[in-house]
PQR file of N, CA, C, O and H, with PARSE charges and radii, in Angstrom:
ATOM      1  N   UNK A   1     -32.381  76.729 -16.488 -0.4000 1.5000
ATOM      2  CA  UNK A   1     -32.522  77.920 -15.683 -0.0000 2.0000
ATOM      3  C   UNK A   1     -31.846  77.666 -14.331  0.5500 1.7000
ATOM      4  O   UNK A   1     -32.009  76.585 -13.765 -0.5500 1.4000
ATOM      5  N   UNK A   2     -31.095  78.629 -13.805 -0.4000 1.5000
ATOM      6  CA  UNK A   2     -30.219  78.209 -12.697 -0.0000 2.0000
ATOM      7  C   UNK A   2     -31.213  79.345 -11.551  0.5500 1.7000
ATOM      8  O   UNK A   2     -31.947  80.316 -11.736 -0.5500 1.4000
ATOM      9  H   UNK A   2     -30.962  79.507 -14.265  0.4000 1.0000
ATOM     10  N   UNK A   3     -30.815  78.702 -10.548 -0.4000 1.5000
ATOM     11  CA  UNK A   3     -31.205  79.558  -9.263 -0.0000 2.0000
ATOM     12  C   UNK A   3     -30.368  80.629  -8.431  0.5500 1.7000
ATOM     13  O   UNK A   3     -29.364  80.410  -7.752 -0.5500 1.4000
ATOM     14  H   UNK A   3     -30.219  77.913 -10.398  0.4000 1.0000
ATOM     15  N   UNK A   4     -30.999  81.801  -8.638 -0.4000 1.5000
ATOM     16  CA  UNK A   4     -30.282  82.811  -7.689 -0.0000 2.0000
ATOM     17  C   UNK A   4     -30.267  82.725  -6.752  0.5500 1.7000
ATOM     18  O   UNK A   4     -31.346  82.628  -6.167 -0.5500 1.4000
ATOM     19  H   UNK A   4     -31.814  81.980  -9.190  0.4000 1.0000
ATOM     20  N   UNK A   5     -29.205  82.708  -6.114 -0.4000 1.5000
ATOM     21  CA  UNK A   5     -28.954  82.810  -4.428 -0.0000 2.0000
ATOM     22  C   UNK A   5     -29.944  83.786  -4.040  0.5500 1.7000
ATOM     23  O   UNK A   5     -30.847  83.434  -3.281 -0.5500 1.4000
ATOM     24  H   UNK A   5     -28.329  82.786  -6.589  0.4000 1.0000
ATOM     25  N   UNK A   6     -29.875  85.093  -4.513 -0.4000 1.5000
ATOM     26  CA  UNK A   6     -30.744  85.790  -4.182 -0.0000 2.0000
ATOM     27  C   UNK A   6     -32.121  85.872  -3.855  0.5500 1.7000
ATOM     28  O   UNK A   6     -32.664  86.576  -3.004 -0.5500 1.4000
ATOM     29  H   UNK A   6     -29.141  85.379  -5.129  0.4000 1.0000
ATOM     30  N   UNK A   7     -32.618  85.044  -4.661 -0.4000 1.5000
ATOM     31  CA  UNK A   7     -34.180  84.758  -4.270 -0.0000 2.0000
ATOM     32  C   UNK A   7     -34.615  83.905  -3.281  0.5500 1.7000
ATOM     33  O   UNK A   7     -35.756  84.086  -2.854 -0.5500 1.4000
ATOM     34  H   UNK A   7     -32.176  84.472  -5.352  0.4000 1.0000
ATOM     35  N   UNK A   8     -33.833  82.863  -2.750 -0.4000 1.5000
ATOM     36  CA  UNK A   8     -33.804  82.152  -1.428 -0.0000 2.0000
ATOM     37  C   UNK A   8     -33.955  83.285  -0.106  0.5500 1.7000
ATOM     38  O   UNK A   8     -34.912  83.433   0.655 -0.5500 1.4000
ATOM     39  H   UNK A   8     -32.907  82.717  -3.097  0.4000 1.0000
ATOM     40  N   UNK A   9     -32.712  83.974  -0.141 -0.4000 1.5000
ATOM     41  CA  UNK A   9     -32.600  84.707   0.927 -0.0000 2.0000
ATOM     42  C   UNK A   9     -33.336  85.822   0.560  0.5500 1.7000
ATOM     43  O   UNK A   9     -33.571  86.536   1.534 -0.5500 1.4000
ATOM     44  H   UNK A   9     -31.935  83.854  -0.759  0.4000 1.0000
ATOM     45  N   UNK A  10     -33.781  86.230  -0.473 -0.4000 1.5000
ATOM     46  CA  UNK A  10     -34.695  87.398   0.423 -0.0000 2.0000
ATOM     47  C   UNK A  10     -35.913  87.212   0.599  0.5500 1.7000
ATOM     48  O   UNK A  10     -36.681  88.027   1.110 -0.5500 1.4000
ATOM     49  H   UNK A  10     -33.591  85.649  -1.264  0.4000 1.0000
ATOM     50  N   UNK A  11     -36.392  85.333  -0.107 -0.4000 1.5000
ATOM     51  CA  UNK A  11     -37.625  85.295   0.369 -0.0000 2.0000
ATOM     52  C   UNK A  11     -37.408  84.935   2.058  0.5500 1.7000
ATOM     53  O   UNK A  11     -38.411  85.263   2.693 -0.5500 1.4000
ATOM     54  H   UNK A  11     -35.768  84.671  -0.522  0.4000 1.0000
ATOM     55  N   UNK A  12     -36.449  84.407   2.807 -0.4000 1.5000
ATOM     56  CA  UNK A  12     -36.263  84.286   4.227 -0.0000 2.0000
ATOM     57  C   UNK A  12     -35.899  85.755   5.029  0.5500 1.7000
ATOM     58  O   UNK A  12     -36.015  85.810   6.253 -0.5500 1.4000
ATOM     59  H   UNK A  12     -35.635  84.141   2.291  0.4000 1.0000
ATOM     60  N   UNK A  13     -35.439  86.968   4.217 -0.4000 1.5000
ATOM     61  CA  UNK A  13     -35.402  88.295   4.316 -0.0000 2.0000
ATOM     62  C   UNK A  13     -37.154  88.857   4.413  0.5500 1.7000
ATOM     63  O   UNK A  13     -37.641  89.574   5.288 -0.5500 1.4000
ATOM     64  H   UNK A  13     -35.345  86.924   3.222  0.4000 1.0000
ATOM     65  N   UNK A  14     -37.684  88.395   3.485 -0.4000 1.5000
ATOM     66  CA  UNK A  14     -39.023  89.045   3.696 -0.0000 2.0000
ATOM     67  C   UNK A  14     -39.936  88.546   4.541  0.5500 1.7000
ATOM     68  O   UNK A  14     -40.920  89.220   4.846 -0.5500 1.4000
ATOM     69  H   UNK A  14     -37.288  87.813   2.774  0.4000 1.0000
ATOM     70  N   UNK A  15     -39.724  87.235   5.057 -0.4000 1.5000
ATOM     71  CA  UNK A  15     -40.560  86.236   5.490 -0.0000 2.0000
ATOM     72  C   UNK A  15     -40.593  86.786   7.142  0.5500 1.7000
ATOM     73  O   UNK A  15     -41.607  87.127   7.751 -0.5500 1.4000
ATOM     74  H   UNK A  15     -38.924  86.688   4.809  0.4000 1.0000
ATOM     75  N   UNK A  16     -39.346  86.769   7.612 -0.4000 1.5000
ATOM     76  CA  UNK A  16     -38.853  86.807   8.534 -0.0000 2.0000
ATOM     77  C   UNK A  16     -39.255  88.878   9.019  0.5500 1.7000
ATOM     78  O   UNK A  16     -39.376  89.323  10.161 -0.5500 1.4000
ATOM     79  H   UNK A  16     -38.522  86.492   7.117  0.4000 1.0000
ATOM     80  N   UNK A  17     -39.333  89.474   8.029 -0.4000 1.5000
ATOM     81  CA  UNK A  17     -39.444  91.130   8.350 -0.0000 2.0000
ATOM     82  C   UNK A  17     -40.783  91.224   8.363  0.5500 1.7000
ATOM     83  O   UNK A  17     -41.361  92.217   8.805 -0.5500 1.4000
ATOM     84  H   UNK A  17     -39.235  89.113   7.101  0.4000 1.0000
ATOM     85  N   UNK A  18     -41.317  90.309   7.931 -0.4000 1.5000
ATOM     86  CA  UNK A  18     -43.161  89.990   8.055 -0.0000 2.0000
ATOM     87  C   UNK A  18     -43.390  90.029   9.391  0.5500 1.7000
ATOM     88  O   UNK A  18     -44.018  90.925   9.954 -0.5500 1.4000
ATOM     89  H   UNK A  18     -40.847  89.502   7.572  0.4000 1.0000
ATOM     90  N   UNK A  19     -42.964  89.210   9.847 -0.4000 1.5000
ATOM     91  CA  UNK A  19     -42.849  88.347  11.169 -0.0000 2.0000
ATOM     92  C   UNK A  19     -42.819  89.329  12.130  0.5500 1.7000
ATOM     93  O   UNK A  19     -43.743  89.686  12.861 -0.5500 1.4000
ATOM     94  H   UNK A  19     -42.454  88.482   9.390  0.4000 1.0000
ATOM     95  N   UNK A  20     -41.734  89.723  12.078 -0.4000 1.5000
ATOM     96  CA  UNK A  20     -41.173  90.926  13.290 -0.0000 2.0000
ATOM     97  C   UNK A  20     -42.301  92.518  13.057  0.5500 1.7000
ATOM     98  O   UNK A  20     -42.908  93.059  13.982 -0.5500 1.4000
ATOM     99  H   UNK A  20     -40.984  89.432  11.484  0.4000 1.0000
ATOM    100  N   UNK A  21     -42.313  92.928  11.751 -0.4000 1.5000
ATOM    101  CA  UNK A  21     -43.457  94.032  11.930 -0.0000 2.0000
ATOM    102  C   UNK A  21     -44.630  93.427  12.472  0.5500 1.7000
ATOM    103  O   UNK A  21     -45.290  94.202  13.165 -0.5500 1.4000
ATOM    104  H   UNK A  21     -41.820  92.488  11.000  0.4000 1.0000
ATOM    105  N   UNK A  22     -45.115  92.190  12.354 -0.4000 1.5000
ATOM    106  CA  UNK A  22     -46.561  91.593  13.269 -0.0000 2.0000
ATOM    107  C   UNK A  22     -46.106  91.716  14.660  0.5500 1.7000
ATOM    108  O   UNK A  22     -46.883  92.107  15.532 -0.5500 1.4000
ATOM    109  H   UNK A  22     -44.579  91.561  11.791  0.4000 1.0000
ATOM    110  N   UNK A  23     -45.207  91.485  14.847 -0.4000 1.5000
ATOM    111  CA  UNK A  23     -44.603  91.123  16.329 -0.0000 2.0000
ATOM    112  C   UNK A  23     -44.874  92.635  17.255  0.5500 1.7000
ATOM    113  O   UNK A  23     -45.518  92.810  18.289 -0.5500 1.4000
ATOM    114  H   UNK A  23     -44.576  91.168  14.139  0.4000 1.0000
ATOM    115  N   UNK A  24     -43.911  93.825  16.202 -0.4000 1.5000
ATOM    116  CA  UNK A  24     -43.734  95.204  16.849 -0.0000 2.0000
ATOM    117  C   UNK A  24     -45.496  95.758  16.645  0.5500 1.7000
ATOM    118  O   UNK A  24     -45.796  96.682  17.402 -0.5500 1.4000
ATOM    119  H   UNK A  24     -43.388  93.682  15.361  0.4000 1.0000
ATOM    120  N   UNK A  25     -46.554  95.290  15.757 -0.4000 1.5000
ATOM    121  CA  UNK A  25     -47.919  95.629  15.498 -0.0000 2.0000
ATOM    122  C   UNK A  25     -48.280  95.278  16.805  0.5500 1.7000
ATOM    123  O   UNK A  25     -48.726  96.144  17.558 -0.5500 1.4000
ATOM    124  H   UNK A  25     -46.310  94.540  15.142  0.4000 1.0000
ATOM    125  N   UNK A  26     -48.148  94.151  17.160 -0.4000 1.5000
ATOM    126  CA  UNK A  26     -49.188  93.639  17.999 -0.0000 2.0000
ATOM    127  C   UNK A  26     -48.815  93.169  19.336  0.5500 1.7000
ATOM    128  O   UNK A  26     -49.529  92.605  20.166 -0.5500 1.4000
ATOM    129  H   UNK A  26     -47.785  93.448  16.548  0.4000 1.0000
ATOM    130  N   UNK A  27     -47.285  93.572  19.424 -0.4000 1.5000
ATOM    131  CA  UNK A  27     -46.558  93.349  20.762 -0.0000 2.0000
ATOM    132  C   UNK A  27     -47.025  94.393  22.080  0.5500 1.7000
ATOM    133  O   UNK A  27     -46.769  95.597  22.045 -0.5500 1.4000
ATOM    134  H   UNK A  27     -46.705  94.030  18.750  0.4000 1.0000
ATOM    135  N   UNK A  28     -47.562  93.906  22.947 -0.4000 1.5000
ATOM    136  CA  UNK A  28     -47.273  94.966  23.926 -0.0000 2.0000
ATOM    137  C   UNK A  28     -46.250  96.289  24.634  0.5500 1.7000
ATOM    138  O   UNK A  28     -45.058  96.159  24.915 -0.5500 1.4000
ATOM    139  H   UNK A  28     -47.770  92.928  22.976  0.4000 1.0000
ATOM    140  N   UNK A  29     -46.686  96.956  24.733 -0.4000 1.5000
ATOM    141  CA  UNK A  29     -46.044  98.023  24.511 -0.0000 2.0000
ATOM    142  C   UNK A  29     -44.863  98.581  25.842  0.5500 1.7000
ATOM    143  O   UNK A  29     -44.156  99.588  25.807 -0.5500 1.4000
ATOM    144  H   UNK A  29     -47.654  97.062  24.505  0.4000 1.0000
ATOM    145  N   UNK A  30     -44.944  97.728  26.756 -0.4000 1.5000
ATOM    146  CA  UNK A  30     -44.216  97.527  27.836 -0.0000 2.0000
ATOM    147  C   UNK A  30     -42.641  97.047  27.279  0.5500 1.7000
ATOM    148  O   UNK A  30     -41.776  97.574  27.978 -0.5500 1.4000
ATOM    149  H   UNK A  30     -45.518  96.910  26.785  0.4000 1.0000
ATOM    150  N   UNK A  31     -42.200  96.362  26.423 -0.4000 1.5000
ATOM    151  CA  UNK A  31     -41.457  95.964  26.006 -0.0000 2.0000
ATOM    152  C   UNK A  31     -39.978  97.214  25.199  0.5500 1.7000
ATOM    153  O   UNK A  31     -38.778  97.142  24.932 -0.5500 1.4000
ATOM    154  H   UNK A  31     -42.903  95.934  25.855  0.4000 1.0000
ATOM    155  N   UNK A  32     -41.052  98.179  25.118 -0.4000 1.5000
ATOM    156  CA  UNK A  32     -40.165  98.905  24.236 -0.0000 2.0000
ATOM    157  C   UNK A  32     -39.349 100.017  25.364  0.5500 1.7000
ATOM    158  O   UNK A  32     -38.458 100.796  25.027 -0.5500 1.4000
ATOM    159  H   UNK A  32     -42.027  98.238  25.335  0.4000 1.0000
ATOM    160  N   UNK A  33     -39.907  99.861  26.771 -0.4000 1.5000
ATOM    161  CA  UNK A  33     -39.337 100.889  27.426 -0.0000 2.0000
ATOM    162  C   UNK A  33     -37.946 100.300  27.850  0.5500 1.7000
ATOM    163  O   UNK A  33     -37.207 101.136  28.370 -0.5500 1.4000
ATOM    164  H   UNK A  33     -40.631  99.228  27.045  0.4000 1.0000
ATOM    165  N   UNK A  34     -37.349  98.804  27.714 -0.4000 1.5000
ATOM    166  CA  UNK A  34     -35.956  98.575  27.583 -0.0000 2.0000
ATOM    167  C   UNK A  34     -35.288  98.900  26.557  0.5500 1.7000
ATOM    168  O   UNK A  34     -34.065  98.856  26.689 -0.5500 1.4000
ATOM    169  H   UNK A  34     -37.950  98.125  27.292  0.4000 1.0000
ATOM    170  N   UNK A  35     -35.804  99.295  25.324 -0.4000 1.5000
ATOM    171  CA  UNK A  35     -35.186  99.910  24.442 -0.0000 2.0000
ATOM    172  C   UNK A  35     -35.298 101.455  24.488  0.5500 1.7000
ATOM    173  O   UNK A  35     -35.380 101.979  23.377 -0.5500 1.4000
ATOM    174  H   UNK A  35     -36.797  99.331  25.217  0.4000 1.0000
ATOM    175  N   UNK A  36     -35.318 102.332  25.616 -0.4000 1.5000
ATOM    176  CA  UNK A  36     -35.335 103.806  25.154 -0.0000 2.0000
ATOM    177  C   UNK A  36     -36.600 104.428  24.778  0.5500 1.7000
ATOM    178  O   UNK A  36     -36.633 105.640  24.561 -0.5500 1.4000
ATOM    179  H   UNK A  36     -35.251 101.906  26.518  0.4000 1.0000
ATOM    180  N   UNK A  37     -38.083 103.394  24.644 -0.4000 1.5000
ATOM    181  CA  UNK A  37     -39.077 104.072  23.836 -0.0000 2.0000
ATOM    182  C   UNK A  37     -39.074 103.521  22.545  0.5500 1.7000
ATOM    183  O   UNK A  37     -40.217 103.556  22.090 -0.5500 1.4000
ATOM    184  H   UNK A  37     -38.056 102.410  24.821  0.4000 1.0000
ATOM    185  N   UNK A  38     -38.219 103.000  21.724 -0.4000 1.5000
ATOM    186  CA  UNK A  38     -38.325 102.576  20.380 -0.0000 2.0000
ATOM    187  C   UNK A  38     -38.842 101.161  20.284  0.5500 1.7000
ATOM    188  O   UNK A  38     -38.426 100.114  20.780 -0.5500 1.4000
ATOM    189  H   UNK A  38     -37.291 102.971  22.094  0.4000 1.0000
ATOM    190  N   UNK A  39     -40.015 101.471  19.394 -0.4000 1.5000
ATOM    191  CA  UNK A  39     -39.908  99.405  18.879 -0.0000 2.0000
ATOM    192  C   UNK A  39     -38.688  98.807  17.833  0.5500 1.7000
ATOM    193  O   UNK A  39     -38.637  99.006  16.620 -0.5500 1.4000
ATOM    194  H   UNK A  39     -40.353 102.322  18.992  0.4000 1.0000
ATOM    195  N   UNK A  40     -38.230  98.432  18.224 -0.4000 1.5000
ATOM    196  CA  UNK A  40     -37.002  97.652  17.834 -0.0000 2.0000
ATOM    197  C   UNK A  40     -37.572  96.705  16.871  0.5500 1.7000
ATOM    198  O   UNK A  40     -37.378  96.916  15.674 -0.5500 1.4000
ATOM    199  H   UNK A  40     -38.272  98.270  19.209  0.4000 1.0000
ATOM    200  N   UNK A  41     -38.352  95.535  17.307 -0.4000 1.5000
ATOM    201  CA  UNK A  41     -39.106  94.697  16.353 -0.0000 2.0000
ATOM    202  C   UNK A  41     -40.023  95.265  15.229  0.5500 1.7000
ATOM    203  O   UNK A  41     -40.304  94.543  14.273 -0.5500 1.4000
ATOM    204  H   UNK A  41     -38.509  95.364  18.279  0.4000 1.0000
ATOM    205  N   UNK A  42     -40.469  96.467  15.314 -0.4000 1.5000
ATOM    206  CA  UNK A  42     -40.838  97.069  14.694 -0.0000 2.0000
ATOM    207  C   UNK A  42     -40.324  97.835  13.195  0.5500 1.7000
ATOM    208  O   UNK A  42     -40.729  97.770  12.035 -0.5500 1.4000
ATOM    209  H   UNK A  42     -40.241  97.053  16.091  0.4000 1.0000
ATOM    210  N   UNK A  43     -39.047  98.696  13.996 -0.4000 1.5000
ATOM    211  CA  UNK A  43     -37.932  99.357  12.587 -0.0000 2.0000
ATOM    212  C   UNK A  43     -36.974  98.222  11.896  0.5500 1.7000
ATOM    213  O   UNK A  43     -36.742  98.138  10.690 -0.5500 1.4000
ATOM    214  H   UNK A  43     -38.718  98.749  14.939  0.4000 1.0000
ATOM    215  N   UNK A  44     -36.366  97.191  13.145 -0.4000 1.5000
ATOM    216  CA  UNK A  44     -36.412  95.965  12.292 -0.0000 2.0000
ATOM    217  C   UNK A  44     -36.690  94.902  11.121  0.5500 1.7000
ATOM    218  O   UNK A  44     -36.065  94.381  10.197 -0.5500 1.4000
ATOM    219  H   UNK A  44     -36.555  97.259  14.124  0.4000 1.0000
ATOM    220  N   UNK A  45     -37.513  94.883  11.476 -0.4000 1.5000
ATOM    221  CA  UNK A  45     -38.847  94.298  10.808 -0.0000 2.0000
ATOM    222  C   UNK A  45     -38.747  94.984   9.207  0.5500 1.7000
ATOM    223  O   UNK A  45     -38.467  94.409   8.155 -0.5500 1.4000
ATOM    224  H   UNK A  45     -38.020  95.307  12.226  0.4000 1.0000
ATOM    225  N   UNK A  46     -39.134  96.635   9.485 -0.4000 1.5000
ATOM    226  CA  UNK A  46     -39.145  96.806   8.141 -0.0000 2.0000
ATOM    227  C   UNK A  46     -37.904  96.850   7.490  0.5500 1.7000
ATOM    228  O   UNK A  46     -37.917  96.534   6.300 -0.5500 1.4000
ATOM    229  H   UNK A  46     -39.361  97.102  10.339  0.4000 1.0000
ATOM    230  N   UNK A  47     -36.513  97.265   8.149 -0.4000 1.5000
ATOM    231  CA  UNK A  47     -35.215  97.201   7.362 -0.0000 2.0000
ATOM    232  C   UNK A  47     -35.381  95.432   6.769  0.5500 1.7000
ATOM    233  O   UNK A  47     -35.440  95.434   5.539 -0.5500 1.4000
ATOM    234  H   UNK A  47     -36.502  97.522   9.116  0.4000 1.0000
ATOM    235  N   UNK A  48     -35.444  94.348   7.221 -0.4000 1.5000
ATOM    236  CA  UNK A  48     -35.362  93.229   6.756 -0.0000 2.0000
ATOM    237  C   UNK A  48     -36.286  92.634   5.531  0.5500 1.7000
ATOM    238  O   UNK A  48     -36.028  91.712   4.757 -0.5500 1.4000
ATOM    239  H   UNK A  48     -35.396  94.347   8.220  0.4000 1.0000
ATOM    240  N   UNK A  49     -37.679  93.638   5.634 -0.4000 1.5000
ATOM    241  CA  UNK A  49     -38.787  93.785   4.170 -0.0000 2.0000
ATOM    242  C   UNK A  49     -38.281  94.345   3.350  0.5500 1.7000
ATOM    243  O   UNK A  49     -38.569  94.005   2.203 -0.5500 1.4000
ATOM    244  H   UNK A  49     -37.889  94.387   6.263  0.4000 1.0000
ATOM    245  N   UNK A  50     -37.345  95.402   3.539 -0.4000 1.5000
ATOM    246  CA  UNK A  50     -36.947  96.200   2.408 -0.0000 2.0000
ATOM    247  C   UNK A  50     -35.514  95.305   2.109  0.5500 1.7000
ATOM    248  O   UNK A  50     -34.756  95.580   1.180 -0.5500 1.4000
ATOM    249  H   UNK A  50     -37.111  95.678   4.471  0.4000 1.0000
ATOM    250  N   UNK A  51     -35.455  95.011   2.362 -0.4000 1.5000
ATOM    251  CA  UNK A  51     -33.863  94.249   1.922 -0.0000 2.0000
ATOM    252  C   UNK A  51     -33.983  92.802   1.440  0.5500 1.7000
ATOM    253  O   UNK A  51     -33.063  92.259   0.829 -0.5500 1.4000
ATOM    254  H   UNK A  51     -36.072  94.787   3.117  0.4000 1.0000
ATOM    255  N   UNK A  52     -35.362  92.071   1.782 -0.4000 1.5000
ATOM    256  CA  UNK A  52     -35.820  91.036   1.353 -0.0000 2.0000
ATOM    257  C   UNK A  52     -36.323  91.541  -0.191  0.5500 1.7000
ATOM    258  O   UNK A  52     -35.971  91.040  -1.259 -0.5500 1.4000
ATOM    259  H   UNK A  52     -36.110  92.513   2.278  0.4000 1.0000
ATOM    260  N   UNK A  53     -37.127  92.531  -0.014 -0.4000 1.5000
ATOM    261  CA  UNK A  53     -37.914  92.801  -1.323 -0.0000 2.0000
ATOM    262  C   UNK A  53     -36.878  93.594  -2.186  0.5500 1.7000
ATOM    263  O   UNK A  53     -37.034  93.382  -3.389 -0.5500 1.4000
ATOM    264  H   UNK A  53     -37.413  92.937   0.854  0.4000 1.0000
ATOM    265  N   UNK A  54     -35.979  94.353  -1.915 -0.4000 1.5000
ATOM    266  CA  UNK A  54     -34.481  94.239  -3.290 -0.0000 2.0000
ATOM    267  C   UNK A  54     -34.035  93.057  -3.499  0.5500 1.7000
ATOM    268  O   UNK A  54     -34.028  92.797  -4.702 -0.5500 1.4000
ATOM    269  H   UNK A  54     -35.853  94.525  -0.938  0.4000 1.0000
ATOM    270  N   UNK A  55     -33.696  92.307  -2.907 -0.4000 1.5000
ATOM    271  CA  UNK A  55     -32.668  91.159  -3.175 -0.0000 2.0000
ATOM    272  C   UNK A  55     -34.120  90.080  -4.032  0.5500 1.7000
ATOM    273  O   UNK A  55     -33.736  89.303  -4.906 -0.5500 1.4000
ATOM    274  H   UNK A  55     -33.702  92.518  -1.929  0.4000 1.0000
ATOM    275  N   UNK A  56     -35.610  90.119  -3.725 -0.4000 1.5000
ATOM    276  CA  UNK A  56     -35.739  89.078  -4.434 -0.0000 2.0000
ATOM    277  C   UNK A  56     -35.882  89.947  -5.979  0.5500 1.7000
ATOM    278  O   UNK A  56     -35.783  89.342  -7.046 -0.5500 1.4000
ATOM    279  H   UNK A  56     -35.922  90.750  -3.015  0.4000 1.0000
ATOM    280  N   UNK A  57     -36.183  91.774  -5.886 -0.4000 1.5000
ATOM    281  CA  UNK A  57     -36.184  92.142  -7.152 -0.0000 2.0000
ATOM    282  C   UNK A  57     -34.762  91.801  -8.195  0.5500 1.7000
ATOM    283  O   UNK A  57     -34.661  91.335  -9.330 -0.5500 1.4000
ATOM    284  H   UNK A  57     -36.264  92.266  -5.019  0.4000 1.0000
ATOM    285  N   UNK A  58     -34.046  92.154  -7.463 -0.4000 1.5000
ATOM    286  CA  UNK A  58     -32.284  91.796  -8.118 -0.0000 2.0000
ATOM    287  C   UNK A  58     -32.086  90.617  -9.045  0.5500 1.7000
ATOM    288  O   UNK A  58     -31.523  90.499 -10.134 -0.5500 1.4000
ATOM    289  H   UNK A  58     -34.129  92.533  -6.541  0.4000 1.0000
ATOM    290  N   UNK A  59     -33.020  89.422  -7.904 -0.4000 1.5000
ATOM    291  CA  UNK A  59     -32.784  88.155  -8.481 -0.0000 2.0000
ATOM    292  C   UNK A  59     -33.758  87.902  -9.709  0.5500 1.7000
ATOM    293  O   UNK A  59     -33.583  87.089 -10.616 -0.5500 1.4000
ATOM    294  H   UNK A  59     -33.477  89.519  -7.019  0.4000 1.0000
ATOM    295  N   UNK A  60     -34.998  88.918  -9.510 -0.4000 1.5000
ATOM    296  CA  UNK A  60     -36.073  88.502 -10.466 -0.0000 2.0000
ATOM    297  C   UNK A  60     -35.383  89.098 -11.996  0.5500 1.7000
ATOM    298  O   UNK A  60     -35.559  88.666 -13.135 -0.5500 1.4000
ATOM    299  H   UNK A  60     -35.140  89.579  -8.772  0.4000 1.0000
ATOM    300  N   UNK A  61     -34.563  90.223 -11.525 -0.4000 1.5000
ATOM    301  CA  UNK A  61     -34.539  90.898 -12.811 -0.0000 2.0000
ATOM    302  C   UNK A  61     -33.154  90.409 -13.585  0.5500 1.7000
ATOM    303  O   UNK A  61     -32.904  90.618 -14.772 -0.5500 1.4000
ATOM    304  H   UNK A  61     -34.419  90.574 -10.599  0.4000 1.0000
ATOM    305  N   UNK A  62     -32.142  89.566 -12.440 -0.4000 1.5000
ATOM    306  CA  UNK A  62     -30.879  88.861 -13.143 -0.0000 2.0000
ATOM    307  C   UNK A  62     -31.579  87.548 -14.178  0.5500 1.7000
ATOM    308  O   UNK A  62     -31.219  87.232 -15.312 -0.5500 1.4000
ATOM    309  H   UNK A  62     -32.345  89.396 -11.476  0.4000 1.0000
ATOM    310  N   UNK A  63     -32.713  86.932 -13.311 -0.4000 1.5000
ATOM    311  CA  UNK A  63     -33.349  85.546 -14.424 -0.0000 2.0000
ATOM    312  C   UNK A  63     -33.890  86.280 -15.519  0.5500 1.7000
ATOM    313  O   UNK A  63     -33.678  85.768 -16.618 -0.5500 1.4000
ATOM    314  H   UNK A  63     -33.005  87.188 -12.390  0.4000 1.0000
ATOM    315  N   UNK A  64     -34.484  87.261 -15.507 -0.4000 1.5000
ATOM    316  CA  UNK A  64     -35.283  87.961 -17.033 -0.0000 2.0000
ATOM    317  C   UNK A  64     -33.999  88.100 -17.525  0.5500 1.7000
ATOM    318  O   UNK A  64     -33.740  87.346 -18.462 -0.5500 1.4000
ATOM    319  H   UNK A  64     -34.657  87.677 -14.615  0.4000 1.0000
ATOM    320  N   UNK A  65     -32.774  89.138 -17.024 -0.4000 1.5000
ATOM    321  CA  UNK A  65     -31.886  88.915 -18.318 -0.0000 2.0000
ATOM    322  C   UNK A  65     -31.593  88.020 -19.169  0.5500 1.7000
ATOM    323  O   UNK A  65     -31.845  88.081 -20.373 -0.5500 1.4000
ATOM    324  H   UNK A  65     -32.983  89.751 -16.262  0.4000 1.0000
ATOM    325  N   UNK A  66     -30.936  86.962 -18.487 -0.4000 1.5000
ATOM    326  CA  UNK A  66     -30.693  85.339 -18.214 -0.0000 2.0000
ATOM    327  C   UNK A  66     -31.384  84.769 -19.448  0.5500 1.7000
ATOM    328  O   UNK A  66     -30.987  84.163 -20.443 -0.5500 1.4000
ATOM    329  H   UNK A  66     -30.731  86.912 -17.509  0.4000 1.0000
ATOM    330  N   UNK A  67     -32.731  85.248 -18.948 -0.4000 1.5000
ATOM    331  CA  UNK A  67     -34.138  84.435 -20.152 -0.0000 2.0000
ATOM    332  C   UNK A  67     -34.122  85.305 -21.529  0.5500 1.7000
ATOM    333  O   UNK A  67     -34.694  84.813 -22.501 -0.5500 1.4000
ATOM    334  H   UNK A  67     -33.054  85.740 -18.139  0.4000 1.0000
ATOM    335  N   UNK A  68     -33.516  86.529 -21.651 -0.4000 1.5000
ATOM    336  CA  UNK A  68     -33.707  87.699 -23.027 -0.0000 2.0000
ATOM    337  C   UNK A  68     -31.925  87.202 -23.550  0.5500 1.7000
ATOM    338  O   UNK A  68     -31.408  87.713 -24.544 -0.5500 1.4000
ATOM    339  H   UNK A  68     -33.052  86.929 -20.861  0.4000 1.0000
TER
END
């Protein structure tokens, strides 16, 4: 069984978008008025969950082929 690139990086894709939505959850809210009003760590955060959690589905579903 060989290893997908894919599943490395989007478990460091999801790990990391974890991270940053805790950050924009529980960050003080002073922070966001250098950005315009937006939490940045926040919409962040989730673009990098959602792109972690395709890439490790991609990889899950290239090894099931792989294995059929």
């Amino acid at each position: 069984m060989r290893l997908d690139i894919r599943v490395p990086i989007g478990l460091m894709f999801t790990i990391l978008g974890v991270i940053l939505v805790l950050v924009g959850l529980f960050a003080d809210r002073a922070i966001d008025a250098r950005s315009l009003g937006l939490n940045v760590n926040l919409w962040w955060g989730l673009v990098l969950l959602a792109c972690g959690a395709l890439l490790l589905w991609l990889g899950w579903r290239a090894q099931r082929a792989a294995d059929a």
